[in-house]
C-alpha positions in Angstrom: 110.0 57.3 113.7 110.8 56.6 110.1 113.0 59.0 110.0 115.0 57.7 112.7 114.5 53.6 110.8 114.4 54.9 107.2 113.0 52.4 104.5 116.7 50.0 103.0 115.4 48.0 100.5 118.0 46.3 99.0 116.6 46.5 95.2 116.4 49.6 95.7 120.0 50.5 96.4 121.6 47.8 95.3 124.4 49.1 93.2 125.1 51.8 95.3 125.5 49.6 98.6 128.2 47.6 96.7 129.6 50.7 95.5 129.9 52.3 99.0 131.1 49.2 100.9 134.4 48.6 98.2 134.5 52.3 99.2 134.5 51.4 102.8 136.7 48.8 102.1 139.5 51.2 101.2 139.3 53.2 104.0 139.3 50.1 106.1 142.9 48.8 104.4 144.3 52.3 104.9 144.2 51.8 108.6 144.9 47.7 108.5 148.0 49.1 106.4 149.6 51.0 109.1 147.6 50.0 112.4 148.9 47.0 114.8 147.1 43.7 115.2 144.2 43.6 117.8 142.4 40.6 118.9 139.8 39.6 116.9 140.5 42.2 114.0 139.2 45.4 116.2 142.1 47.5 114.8 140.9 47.7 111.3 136.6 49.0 112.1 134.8 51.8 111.3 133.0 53.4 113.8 129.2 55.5 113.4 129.3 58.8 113.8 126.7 61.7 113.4 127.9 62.3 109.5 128.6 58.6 108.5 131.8 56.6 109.5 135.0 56.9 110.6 138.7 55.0 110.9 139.8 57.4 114.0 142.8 58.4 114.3 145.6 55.9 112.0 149.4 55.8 112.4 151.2 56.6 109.2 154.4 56.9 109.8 155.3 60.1 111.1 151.5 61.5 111.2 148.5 60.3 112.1 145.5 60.6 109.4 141.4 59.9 110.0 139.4 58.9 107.5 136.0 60.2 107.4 132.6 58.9 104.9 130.1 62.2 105.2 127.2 60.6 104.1 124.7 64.0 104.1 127.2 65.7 102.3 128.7 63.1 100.1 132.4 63.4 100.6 135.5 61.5 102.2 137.3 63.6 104.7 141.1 62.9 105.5 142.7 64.5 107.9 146.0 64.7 108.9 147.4 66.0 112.9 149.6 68.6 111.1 146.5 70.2 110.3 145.8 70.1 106.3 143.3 68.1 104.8 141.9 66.4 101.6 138.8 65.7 100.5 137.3 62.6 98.0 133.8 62.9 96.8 131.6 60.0 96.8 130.2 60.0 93.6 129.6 57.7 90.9 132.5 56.7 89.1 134.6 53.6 89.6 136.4 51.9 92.4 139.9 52.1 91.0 139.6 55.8 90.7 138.6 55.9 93.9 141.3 54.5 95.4 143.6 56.7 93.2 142.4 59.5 94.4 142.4 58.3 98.6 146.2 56.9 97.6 147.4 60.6 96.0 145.5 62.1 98.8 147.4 60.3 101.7 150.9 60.8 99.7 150.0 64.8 99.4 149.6 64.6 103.5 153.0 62.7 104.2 151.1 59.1 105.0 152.0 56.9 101.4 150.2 53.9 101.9 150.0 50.4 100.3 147.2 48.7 100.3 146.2 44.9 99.3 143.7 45.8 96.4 142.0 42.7 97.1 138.2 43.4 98.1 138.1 41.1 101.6 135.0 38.5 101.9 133.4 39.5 98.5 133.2 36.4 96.5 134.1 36.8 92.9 135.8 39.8 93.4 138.4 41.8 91.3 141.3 43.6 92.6 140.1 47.4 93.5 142.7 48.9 91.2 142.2 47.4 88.1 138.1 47.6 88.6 137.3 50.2 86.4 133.5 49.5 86.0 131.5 52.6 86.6 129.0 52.3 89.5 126.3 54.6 90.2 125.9 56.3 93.5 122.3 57.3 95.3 123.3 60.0 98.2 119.9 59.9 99.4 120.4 56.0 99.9 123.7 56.7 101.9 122.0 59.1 103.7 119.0 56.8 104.8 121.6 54.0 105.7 123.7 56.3 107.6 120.7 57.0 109.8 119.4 53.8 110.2 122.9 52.8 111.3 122.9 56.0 113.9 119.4 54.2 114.9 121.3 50.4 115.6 124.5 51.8 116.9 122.0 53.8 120.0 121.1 50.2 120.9 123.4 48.6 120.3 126.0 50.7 122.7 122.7 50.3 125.2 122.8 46.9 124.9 126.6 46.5 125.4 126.8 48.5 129.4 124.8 45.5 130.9 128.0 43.2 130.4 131.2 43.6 132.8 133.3 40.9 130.8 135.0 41.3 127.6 133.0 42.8 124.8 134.1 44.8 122.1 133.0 48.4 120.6 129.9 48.6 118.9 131.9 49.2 115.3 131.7 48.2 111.5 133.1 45.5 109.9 134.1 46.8 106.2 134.6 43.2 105.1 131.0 42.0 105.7 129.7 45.5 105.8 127.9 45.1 109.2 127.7 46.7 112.4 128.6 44.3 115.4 128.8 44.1 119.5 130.2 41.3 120.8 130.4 39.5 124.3 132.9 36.9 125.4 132.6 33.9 127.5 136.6 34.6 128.9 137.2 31.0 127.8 139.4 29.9 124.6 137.0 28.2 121.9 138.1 25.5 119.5 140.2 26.0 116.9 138.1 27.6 113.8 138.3 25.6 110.6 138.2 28.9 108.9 136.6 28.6 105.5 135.3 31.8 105.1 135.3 33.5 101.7 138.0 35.7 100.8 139.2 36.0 104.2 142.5 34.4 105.2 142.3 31.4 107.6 144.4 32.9 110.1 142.6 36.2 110.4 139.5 33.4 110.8 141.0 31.8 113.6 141.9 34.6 115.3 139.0 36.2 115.1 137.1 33.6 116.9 139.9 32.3 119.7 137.2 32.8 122.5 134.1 31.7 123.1 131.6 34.6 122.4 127.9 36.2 121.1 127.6 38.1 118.2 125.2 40.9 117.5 125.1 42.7 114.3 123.2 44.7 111.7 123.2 44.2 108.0 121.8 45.9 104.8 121.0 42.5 102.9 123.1 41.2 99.8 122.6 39.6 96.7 122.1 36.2 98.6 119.9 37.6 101.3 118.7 40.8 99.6 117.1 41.9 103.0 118.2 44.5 105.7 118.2 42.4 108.9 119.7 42.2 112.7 121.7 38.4 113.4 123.0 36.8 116.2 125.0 34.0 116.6 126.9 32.1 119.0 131.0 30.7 118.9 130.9 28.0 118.8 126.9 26.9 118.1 126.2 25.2 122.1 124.0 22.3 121.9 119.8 23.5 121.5 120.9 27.3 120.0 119.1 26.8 117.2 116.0 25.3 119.2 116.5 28.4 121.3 112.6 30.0 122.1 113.7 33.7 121.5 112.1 37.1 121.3 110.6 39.0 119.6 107.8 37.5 117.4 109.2 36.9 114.1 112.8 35.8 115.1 114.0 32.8 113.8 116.8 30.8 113.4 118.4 30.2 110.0 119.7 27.0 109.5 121.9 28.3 106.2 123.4 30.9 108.0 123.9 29.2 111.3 122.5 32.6 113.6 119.2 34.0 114.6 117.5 36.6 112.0 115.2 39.3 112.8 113.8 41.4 109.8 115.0 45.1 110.1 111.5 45.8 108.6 110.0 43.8 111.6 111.5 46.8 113.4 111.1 49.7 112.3 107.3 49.0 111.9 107.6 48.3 115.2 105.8 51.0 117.6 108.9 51.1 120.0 112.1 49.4 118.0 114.4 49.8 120.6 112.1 47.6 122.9 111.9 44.9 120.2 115.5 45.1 118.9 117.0 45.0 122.7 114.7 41.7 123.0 116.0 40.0 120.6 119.5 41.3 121.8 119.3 39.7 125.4 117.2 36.5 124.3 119.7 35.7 121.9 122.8 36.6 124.0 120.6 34.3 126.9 120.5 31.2 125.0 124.4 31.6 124.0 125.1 32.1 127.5 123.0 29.3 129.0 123.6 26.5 126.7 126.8 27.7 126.7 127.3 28.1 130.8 128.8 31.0 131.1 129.1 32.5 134.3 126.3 35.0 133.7 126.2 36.1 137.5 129.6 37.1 137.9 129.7 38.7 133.6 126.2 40.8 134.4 125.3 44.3 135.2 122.1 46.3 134.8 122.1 48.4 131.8 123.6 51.7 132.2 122.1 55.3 132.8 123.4 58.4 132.1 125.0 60.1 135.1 124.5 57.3 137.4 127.4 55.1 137.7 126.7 51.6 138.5 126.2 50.5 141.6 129.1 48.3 143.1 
């Protein structure tokens, strides 16, 4: 089991999480460079796989490229549907040269791409091509946080098959460096005041148009240096935050307006996907009733494999 919910301490990988996730981020504004607008910013995620993450497949002009974070064996793949390939190692070093490298590998493969070198919802943050500050890089961190996320993304897409409404991929946010599901209402929400830390107001406002739940995963950061699971609602219905949810040892956090559940809390746990798919539908259950959704008619029983659902 701790194999499958490795140890993330945040002081312990610290600099290398900051490292990897302005890595992340220029993967993510490779594909926001060339990809059209989805709702609520979907075009632009990473998504798990068994070696790390991964853009899928991104229109460049006349080919399409995928970017690619191997985690075990430390490299970024890019691939291009003529068939050649290029390869970035993640390694210590800094973030500009980083993105030199990603930007002269994309030109060699016919997909030249500009990027805004802004870092997105990092506060304080320099531009990516003039940050020349060499970071250090722990593979065996990446590796442990590449299979915890494996471990979050199983539920997670568990979690998702009991909703027939709108909900979006399980998929990974390079902005806030977090792995998300979210289910919608169907009803517009009000307009967001947007706010948010080096995140444009429109891309705000957009992403919260409708009414919805939010699940997610997070490694900690320097304000909460803790690995933990949230969930929230949009926008915050009357009683959330007096909300009796599950598991022992959720709370609400008045700070960060959502519920918290210690990823520790979890993988101690003798069954964590038991306790992390309780706090999953107790949470999504107090959005949805304080909220009134029509629960009977955006409900299904969690899926099996093989066995399609019963209509």
């Amino acid at each position: 089991m701790s194999d499958a919910w490795p140890v993330l301490g945040w002081a312990d990988w610290r600099a290398t999480a900051k490292h990897l996730h302005l890595m992340t981020q220029v993967a993510g504004k490779v594909r926001l460079a060339h990809t059209p607008w989805l709702n609520h910013s979907w075009h632009v995620t990473l998504y798990p796989t068994a070696r790390g993450l991964d853009t899928g497949p991104v229109p460049a002009g006349p080919v399409t490229v995928q970017l690619s974070f191997d985690l075990i064996d430390g490299r970024l793949h890019i691939a291009s549907d003529r068939g050649e390939t290029r390869e970035v190692a993640l390694r210590a070093g800094s973030i500009a040269g980083f993105l030199r490298e990603v930007l002269a590998a994309l030109d060699a493969l016919g997909a030249p791409t500009v990027i805004d070198p802004m870092p997105s919802e990092i506060p304080g943050a320099v531009r990516m091509d003039t940050d020349d500050d060499e970071r250090p890089f722990d593979a065996d961190a990446a590796r442990r946080f590449r299979r915890a996320l494996l471990s979050v993304d199983r539920v997670f897409r568990e979690f998702r098959t009991g909703f027939l409404g709108k909900a979006s991929p399980a998929h990974f946010f390079w902005g806030s460096f977090d792995l998300a599901v979210t289910r919608f209402s169907g009803r517009a929400a009000p307009l967001h005041p947007g706010g948010a830390p080096g995140l444009p107001d429109d891309v705000t406002r957009e992403a919260y148009s409708h009414e919805e739940a939010s699940l997610g995963f997070w490694p900690g950061n320097d304000d909460y240096p803790h690995a933990a699971f949230y969930a929230y609602a949009w926008p915050m219905p009357g009683g959330y935050a007096d909300a009796a949810v599950r598991p022992e040892g959720a709370a609400f956090d008045a700070k960060l307006g959502e519920f918290l559940l210690s990823y520790d809390a979890v993988r101690a746990s003798p069954d964590p996907r038991a306790m992390l798919l309780d706090f999953a539908r107790t949470t999504y259950a107090a959005a949805a009733d304080l909220g009134r959704w029509d629960r009977a008619a955006l409900e299904c029983a969690i899926g099996a494999p093989g066995r399609p659902r019963t209509v």
